[in-house]
ROMI-614204 format. One record per residue (C-alpha): residue in three letters; x, y negated, z negated. Coordinates in steps of 0.25 Angstrom, whole numbers, plus 5000, padded with zeros to 4 digits. Each point is the difference from the previous one (the first is absolute). Layout:
! ROMI-614204
<fifi rest="ALA" east="X" north="Y" up="Z"/>
...
END
This chain:
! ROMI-614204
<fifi rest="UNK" east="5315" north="4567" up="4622"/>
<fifi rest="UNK" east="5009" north="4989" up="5004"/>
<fifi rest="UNK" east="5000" north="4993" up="4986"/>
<fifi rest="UNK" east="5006" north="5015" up="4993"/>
<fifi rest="UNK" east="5009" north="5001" up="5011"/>
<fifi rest="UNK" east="5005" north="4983" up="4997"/>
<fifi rest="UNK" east="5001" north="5003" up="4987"/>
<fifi rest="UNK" east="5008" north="5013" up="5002"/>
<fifi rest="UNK" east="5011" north="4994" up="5008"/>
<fifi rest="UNK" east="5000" north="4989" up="4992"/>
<fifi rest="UNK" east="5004" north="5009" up="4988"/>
<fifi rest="UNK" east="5011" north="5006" up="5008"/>
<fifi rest="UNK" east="5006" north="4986" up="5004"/>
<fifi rest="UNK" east="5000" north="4996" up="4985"/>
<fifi rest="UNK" east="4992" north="4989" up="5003"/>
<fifi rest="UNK" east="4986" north="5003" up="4992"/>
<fifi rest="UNK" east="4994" north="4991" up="4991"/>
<fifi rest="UNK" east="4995" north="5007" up="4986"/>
<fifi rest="UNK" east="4985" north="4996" up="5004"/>
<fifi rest="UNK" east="5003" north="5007" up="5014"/>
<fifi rest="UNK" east="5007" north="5011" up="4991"/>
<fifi rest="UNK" east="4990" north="5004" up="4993"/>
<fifi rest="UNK" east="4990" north="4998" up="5012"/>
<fifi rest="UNK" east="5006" north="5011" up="5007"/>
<fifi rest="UNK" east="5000" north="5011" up="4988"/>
<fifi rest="UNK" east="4987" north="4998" up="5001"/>
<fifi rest="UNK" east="4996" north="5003" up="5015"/>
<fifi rest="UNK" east="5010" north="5011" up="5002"/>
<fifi rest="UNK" east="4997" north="5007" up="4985"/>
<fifi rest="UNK" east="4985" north="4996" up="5001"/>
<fifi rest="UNK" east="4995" north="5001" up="5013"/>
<fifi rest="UNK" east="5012" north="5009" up="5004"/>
<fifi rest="UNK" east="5002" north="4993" up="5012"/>
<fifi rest="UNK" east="5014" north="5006" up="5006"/>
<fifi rest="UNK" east="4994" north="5005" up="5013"/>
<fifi rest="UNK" east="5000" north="4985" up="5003"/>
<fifi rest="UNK" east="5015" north="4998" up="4999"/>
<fifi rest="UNK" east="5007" north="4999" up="5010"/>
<fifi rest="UNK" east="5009" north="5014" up="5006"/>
<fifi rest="UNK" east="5011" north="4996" up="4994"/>
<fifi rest="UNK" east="4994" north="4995" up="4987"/>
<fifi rest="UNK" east="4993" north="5012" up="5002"/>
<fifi rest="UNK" east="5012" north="5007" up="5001"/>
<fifi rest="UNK" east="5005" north="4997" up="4987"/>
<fifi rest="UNK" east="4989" north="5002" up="4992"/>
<fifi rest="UNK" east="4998" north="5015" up="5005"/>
<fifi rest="UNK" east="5014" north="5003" up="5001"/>
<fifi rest="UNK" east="5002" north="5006" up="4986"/>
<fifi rest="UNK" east="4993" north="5015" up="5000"/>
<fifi rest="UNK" east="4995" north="5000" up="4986"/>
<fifi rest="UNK" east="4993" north="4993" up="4988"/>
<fifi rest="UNK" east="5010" north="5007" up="4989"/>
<fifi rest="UNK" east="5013" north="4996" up="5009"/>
<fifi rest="UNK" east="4993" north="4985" up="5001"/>
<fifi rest="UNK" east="4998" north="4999" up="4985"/>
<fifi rest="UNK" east="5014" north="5003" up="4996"/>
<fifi rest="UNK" east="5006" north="4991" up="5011"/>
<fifi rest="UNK" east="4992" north="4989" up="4995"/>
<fifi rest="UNK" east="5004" north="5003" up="4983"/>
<fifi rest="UNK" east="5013" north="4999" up="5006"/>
<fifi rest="UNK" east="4997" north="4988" up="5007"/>
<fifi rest="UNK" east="4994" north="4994" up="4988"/>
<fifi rest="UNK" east="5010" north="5002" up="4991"/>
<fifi rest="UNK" east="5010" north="4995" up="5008"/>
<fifi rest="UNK" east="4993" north="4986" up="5002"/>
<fifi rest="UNK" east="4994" north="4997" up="4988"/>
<fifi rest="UNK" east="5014" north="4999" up="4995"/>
<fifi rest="UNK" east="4998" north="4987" up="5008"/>
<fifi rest="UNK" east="4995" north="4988" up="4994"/>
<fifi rest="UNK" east="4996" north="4992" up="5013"/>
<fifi rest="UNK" east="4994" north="5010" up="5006"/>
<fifi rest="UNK" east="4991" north="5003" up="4990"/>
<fifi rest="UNK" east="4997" north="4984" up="4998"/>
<fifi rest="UNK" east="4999" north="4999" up="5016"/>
<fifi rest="UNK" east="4990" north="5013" up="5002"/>
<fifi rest="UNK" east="4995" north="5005" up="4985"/>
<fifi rest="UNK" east="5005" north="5014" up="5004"/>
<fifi rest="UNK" east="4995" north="5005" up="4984"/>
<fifi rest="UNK" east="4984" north="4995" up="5003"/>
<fifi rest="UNK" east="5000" north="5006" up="5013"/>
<fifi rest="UNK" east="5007" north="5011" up="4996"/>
<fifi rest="UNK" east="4988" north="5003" up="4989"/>
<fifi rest="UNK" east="4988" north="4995" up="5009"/>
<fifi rest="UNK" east="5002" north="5005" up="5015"/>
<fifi rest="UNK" east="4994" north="5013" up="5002"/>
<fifi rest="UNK" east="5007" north="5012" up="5007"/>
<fifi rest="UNK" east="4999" north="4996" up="5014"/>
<fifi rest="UNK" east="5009" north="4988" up="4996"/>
<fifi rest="UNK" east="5010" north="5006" up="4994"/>
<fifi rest="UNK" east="5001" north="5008" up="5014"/>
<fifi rest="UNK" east="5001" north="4987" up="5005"/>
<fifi rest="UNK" east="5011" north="4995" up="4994"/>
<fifi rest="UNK" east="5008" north="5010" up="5000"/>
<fifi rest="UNK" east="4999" north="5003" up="5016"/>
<fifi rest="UNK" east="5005" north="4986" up="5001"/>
<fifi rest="UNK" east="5008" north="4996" up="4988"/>
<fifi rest="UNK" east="5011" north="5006" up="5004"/>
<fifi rest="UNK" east="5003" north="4988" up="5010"/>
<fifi rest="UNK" east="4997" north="4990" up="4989"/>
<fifi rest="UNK" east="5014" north="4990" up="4997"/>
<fifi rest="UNK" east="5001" north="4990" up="4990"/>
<fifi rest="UNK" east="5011" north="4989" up="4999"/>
<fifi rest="UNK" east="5002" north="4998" up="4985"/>
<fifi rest="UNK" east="5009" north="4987" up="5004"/>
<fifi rest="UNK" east="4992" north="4994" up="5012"/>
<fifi rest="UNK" east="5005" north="4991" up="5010"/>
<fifi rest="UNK" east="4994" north="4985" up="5002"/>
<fifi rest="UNK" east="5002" north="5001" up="5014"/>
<fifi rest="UNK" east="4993" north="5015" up="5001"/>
<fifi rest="UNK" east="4996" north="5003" up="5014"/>
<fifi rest="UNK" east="4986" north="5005" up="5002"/>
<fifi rest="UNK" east="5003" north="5009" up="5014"/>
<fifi rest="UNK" east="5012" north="5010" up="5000"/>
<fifi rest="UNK" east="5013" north="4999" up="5010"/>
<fifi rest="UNK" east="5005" north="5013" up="4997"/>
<fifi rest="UNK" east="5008" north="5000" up="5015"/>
<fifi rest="UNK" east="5002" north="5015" up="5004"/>
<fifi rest="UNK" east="5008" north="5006" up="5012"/>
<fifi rest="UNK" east="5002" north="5015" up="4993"/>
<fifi rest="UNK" east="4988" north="5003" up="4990"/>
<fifi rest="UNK" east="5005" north="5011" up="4991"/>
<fifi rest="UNK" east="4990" north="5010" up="4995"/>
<fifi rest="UNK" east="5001" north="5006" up="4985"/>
<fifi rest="UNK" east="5008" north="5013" up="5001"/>
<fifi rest="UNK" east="4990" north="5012" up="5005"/>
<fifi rest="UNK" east="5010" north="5011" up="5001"/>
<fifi rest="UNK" east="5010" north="5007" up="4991"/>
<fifi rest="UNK" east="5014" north="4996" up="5003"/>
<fifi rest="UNK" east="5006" north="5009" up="4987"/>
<fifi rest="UNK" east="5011" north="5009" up="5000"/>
<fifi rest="UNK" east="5003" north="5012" up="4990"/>
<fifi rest="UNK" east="5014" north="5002" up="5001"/>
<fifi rest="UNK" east="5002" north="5016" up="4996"/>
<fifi rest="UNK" east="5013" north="5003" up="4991"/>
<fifi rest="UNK" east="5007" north="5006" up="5013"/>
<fifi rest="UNK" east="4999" north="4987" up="5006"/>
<fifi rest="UNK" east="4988" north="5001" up="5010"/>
<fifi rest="UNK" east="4991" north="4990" up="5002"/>
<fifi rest="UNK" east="4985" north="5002" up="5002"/>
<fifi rest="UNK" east="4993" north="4989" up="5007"/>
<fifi rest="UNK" east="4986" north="5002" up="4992"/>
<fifi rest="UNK" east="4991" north="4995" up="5012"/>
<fifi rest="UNK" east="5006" north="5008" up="5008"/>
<fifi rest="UNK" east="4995" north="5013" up="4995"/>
<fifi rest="UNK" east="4988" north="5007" up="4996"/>
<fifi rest="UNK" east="4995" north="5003" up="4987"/>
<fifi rest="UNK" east="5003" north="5012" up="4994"/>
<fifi rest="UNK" east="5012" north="5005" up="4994"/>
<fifi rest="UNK" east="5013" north="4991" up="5005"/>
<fifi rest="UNK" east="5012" north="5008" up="4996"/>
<fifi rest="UNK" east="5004" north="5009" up="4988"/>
<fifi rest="UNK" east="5009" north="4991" up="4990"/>
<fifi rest="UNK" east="5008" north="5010" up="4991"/>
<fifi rest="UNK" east="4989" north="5005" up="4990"/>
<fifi rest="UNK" east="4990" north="4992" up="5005"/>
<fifi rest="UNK" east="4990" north="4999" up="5012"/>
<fifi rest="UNK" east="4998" north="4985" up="5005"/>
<fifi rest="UNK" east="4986" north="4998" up="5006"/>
<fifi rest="UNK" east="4994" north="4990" up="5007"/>
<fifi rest="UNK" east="4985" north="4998" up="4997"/>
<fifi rest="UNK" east="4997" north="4989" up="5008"/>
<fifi rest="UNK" east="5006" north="4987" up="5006"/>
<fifi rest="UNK" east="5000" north="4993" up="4986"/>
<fifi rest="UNK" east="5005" north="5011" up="4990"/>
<fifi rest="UNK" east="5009" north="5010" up="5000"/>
<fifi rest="UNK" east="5001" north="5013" up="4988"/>
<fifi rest="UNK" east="5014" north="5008" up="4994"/>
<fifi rest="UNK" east="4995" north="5013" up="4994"/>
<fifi rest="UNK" east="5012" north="5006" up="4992"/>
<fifi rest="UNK" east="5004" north="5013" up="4994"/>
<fifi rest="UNK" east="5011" north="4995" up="4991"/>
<fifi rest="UNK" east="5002" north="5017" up="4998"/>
<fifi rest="UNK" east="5005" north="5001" up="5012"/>
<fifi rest="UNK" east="5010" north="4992" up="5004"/>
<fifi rest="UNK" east="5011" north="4986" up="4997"/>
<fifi rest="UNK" east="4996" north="4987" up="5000"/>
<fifi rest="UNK" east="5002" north="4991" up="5013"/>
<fifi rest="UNK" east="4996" north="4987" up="5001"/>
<fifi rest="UNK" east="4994" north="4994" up="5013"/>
<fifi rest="UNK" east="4995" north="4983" up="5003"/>
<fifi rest="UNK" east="4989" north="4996" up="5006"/>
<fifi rest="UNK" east="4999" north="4986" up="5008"/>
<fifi rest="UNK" east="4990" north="4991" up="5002"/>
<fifi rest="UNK" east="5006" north="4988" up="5009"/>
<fifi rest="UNK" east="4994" north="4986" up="5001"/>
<fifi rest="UNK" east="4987" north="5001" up="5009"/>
<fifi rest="UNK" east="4996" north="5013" up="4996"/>
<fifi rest="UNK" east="4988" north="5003" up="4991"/>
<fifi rest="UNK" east="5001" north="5005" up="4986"/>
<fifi rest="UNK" east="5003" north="5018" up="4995"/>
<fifi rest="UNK" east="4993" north="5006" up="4990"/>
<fifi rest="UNK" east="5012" north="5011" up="4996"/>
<fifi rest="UNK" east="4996" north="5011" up="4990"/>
<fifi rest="UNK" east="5013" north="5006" up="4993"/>
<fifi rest="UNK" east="5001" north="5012" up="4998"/>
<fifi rest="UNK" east="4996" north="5000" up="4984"/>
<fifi rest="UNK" east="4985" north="4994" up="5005"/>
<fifi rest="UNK" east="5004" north="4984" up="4998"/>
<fifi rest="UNK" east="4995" north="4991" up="5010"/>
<fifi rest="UNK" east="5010" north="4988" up="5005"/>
<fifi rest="UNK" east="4994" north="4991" up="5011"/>
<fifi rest="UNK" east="5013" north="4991" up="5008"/>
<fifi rest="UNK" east="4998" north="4989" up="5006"/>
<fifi rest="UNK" east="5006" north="4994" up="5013"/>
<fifi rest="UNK" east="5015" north="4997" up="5000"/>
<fifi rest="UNK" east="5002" north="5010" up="4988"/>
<fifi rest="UNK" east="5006" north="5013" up="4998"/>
<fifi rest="UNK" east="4998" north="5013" up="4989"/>
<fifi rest="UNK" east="5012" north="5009" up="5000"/>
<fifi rest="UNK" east="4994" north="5013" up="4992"/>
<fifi rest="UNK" east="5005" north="5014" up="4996"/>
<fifi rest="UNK" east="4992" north="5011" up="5005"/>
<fifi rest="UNK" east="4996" north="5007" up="4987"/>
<fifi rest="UNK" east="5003" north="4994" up="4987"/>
<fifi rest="UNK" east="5008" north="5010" up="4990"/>
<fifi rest="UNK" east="5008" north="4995" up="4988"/>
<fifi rest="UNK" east="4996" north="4990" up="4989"/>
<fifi rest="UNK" east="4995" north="4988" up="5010"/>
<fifi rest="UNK" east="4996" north="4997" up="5012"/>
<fifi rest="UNK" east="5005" north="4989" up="5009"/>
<fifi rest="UNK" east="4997" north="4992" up="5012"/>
<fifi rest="UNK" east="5006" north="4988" up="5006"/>
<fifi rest="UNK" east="4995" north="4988" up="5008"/>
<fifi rest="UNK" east="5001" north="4989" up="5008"/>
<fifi rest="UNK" east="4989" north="4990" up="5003"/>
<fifi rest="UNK" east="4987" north="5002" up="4993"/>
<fifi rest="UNK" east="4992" north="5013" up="4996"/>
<fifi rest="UNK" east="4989" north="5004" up="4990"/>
<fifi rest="UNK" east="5000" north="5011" up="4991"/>
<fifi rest="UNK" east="4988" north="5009" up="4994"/>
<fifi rest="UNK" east="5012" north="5010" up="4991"/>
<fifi rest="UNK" east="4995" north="5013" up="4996"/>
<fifi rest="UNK" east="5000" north="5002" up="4986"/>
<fifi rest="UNK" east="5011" north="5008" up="4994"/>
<fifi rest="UNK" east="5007" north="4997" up="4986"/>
<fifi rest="UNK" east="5011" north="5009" up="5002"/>
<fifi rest="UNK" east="5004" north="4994" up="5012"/>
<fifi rest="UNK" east="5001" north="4984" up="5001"/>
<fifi rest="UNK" east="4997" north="4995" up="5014"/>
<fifi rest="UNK" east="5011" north="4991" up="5004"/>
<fifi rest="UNK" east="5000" north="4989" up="5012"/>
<fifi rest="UNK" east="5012" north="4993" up="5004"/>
<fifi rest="UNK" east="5002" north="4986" up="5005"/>
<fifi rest="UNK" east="5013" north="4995" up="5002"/>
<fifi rest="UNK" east="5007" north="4998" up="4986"/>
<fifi rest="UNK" east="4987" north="5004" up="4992"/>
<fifi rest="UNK" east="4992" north="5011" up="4996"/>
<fifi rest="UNK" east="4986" north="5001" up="4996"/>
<fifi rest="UNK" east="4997" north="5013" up="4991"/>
<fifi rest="UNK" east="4986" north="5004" up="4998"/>
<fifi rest="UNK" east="4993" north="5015" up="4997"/>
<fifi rest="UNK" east="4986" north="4997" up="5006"/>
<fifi rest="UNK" east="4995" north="4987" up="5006"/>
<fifi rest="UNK" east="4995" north="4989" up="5012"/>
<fifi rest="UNK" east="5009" north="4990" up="5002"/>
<fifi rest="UNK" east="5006" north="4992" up="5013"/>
<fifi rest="UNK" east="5014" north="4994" up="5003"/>
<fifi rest="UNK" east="5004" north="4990" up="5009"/>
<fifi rest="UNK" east="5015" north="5002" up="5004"/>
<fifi rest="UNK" east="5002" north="4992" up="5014"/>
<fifi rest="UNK" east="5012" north="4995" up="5003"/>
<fifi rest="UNK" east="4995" north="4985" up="5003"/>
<fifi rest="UNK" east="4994" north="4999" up="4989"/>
<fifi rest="UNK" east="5005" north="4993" up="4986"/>
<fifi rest="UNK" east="4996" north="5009" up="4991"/>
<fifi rest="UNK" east="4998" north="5016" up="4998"/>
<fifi rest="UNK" east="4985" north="5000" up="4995"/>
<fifi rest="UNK" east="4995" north="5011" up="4992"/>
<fifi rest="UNK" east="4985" north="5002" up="4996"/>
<fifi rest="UNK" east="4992" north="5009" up="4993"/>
<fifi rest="UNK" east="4986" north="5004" up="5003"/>
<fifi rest="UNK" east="4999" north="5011" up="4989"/>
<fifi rest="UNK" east="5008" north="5006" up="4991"/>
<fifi rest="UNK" east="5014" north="4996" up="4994"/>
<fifi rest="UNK" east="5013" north="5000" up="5006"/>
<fifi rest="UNK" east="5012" north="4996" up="4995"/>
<fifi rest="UNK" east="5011" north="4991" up="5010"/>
<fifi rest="UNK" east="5013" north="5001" up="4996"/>
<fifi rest="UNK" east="5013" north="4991" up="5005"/>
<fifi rest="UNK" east="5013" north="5001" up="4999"/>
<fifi rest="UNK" east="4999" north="4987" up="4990"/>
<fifi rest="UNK" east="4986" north="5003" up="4995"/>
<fifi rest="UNK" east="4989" north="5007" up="4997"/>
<fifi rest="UNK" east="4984" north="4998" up="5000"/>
<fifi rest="UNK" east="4987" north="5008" up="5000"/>
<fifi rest="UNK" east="4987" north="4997" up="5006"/>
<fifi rest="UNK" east="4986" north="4999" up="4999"/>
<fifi rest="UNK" east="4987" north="5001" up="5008"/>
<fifi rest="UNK" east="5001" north="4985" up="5008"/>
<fifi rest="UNK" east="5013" north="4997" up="4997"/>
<fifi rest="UNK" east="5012" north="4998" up="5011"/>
<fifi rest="UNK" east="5014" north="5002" up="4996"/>
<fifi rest="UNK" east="5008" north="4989" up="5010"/>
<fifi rest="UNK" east="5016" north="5002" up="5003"/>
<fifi rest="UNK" east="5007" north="4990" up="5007"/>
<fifi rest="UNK" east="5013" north="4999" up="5006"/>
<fifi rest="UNK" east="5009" north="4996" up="4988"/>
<fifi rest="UNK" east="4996" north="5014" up="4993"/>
<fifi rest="UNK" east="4990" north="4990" up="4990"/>
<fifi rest="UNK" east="4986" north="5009" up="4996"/>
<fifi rest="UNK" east="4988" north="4994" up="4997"/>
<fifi rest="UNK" east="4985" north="5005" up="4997"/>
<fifi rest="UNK" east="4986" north="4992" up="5006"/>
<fifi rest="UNK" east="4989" north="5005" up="4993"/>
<fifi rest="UNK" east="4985" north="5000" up="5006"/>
<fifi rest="UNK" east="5004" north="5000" up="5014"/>
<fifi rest="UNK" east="4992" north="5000" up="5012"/>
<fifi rest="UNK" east="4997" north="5018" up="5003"/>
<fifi rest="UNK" east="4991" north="4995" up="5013"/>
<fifi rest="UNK" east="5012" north="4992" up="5006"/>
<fifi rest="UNK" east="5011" north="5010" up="4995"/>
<fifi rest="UNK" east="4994" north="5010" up="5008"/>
<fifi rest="UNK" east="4991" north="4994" up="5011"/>
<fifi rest="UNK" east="5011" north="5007" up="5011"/>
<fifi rest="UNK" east="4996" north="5012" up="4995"/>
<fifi rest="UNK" east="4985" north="4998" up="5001"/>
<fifi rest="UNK" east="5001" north="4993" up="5014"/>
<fifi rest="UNK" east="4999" north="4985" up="4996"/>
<fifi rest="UNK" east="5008" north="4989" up="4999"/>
<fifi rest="UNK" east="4997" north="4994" up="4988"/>
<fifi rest="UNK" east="5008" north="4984" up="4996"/>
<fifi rest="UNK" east="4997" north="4993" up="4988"/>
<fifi rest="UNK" east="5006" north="4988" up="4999"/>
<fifi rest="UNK" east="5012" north="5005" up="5007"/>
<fifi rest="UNK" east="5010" north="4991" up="5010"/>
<fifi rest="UNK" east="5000" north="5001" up="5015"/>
<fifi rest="UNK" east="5015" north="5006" up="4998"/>
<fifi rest="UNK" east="4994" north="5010" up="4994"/>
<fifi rest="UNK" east="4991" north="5004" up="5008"/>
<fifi rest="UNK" east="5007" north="5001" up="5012"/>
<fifi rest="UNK" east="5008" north="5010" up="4994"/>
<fifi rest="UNK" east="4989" north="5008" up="5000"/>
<fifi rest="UNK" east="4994" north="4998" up="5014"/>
<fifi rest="UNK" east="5016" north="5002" up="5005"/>
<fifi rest="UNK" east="5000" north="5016" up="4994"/>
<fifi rest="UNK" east="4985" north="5001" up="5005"/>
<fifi rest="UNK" east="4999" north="4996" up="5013"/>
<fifi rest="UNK" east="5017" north="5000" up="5003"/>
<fifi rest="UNK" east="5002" north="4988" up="5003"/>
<fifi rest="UNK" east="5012" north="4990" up="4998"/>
<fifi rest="UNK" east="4995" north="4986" up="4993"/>
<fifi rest="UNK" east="5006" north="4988" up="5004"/>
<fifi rest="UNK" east="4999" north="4987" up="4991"/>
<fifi rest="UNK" east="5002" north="4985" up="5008"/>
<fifi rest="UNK" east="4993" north="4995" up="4987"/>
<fifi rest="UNK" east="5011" north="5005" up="4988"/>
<fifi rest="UNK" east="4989" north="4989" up="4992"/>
<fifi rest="UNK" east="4988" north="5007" up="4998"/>
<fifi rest="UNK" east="4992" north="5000" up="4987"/>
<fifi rest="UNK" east="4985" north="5004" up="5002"/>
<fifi rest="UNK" east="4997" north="5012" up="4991"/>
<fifi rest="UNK" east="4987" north="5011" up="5005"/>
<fifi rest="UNK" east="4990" north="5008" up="4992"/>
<fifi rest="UNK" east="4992" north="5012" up="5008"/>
<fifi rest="UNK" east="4997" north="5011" up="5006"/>
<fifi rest="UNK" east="5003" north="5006" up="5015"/>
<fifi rest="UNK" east="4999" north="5014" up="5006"/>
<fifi rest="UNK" east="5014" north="5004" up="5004"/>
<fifi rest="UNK" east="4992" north="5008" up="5013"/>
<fifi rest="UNK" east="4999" north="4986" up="5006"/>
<fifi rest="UNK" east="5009" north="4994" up="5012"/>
<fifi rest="UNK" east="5011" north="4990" up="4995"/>
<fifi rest="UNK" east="4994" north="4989" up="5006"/>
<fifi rest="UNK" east="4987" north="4999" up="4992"/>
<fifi rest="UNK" east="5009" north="5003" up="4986"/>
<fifi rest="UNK" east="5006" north="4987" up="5006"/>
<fifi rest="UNK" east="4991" north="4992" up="5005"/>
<fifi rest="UNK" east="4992" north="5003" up="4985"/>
<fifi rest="UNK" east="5012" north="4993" up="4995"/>
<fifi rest="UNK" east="5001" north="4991" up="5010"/>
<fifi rest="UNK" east="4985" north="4994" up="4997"/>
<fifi rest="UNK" east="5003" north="4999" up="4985"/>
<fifi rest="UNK" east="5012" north="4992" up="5000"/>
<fifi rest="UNK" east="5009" north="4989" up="5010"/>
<fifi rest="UNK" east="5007" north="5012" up="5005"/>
<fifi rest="UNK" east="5003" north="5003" up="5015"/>
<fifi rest="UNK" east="5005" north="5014" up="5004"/>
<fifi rest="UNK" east="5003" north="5006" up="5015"/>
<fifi rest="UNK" east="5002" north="5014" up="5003"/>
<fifi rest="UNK" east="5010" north="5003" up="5012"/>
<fifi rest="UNK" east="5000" north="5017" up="5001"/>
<fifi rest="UNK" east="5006" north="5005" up="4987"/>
<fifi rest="UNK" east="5004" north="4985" up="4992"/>
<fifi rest="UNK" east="4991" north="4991" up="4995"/>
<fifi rest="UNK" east="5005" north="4985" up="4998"/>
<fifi rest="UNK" east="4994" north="4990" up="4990"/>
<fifi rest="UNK" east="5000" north="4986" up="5001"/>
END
């Protein structure tokens, strides 16, 4: 159908009206019309294996926009969300995750993109990380098998599959040897199991130097860049991360922390749980939705109900803005994709709210941005330059 099809690729250009909206929930949901798109519309629709997958994608995705004001004026997102049956809510979410908005839109907007590429760069399909072993060798993870990768002291490291690796410890045995493992900039995220059963998940350009086994009173990591943790419970033993200059001390719980470099501020979020974060000048304790921020002068603060869908959309596969500044965001695309990010505009101001997969190219990240705002990109091989 020609008109489904209008309507379809409209909505992905941002450039549907509410009657055409709310006209095309009702071909696709009611007359379930999807073998009438096109094969690349078709493609997005069907790409997603299963409806359970689909529906927790798309809470995440609703939380994360109705937090904005003008999308819900500009789309009623809550009505639609209540009223369109199952088929739309497939729907959106096979194509939702290439929807941008511009929270400060330009008056001179274009309504074609420009986005001029001579090297594309593809999101990160391999795994670049190292483990460096407490003897000092280095294991290239994608360039082994999975299995066991080397005996570590009183613990076995084993790769399960390209995505996580697993420490299983015998503190009976044997002294505690601490070894890091590496995730450089353009290399997907490790789920690492520790060897006490606790989950860390590191993202690109981040680091977790760990022991082995953990024996004594405590058990401590360290990062760099950003990591998630899922602790094991275990009162008689405080988990401790460190970050730089601070601690965060907790016995069981989900939290994140955003420790890069370029950044302004160390970010600490909890998920679930307590934790306490402790300076050298200060110290504060957390609940569920609340973010602990550390800034370079050693001043600590505490934001309470934060955003849990942005905090942790690495770790779920998205990128997820809210309101966030283009400066921002091309911090994020440069660890992703590694790229380096040129500015000739030092003047730019547009602020953007949504949702992308991080399994796309950087071209379409850039040309979503690009069609929502008076900003110009270029991509030549690995730098991309903004006007």
């Amino acid at each position: 159908m020609e008109r489904l099809q209008f309507l379809f690729q409209k909505y992905l250009d941002n450039a549907i009206s509410e009657s055409e909206y709310a006209e095309m929930w009702q071909l696709l949901s009611v007359e379930n019309n999807t073998e009438n798109l096109s094969p690349l519309l078709r493609q997005l629709w069907e790409e997603k294996a299963s409806y359970e997958i689909l529906q927790t994608r798309w809470n995440r995705q609703f939380n994360a926009f109705k937090l904005s004001q003008q999308f819900s004026k500009q789309h009623k997102i809550r009505r639609i969300y209540n009223r369109v049956a199952v088929a739309a809510s497939i729907a959106i979410l096979s194509v939702g995750s290439y929807f941008f908005i511009s929270n400060h839109q330009s008056s001179n907007k274009k309504n074609t993109t420009s986005v001029i590429v001579l090297h594309d760069v593809k999101a990160p399909t391999t795994d670049k990380a190292t483990l460096t072993l407490s003897n000092g060798k280095i294991i290239i993870l994608d360039s082994v098998n999975t299995g066991s990768l080397a005996q570590e002291g009183a613990a076995n490291a084993n790769k399960i599959n390209d995505s996580k690796l697993l420490f299983i410890g015998n503190p009976a045995t044997a002294k505690v040897e601490y070894q890091t493992l590496q995730i450089p900039r353009g290399s997907k995220p490790i789920q690492l199991q520790l060897a006490d059963g606790s989950q860390v998940w590191l993202n690109s350009a981040s680091s977790i130097t760990f022991p082995n086994i953990f024996i004594g009173n405590q058990r401590n990591v360290t990062i760099t860049g950003e990591a998630y943790f899922e602790v094991a419970h275990n009162t008689a033993q405080p988990f401790i991360v460190k970050v730089n200059e601070m601690k965060v001390e907790v016995l069981g719980t989900h939290f994140n922390i955003n420790s890069y470099s370029d950044e302004d501020e160390i970010k600490t979020t909890l998920l679930e749980g307590r934790i306490k974060i402790n300076t050298s000048a200060d110290t504060k304790i957390l609940n569920p939705e609340q973010q602990a921020q550390l800034n370079k002068a050693g001043s600590l603060k505490v934001i309470h109900h934060v955003n849990i869908n942005e905090v942790i959309a690495w770790k779920e596969g998205d990128f997820i803005f809210e309101n966030s500044n283009i400066y921002e965001i091309m911090k994020q695309l440069q660890r992703w994709y590694d790229v380096d990010v040129e500015f000739n505009n030092q003047n730019i101001h547009q602020h953007f709210t949504g949702i992308i997969s991080r399994n796309v190219s950087l071209m379409k990240v850039l040309k979503m941005l690009e069609k929502s705002s008076s900003i110009q990109f270029s991509i030549n091989n690995k730098k991309v330059i903004i006007q």
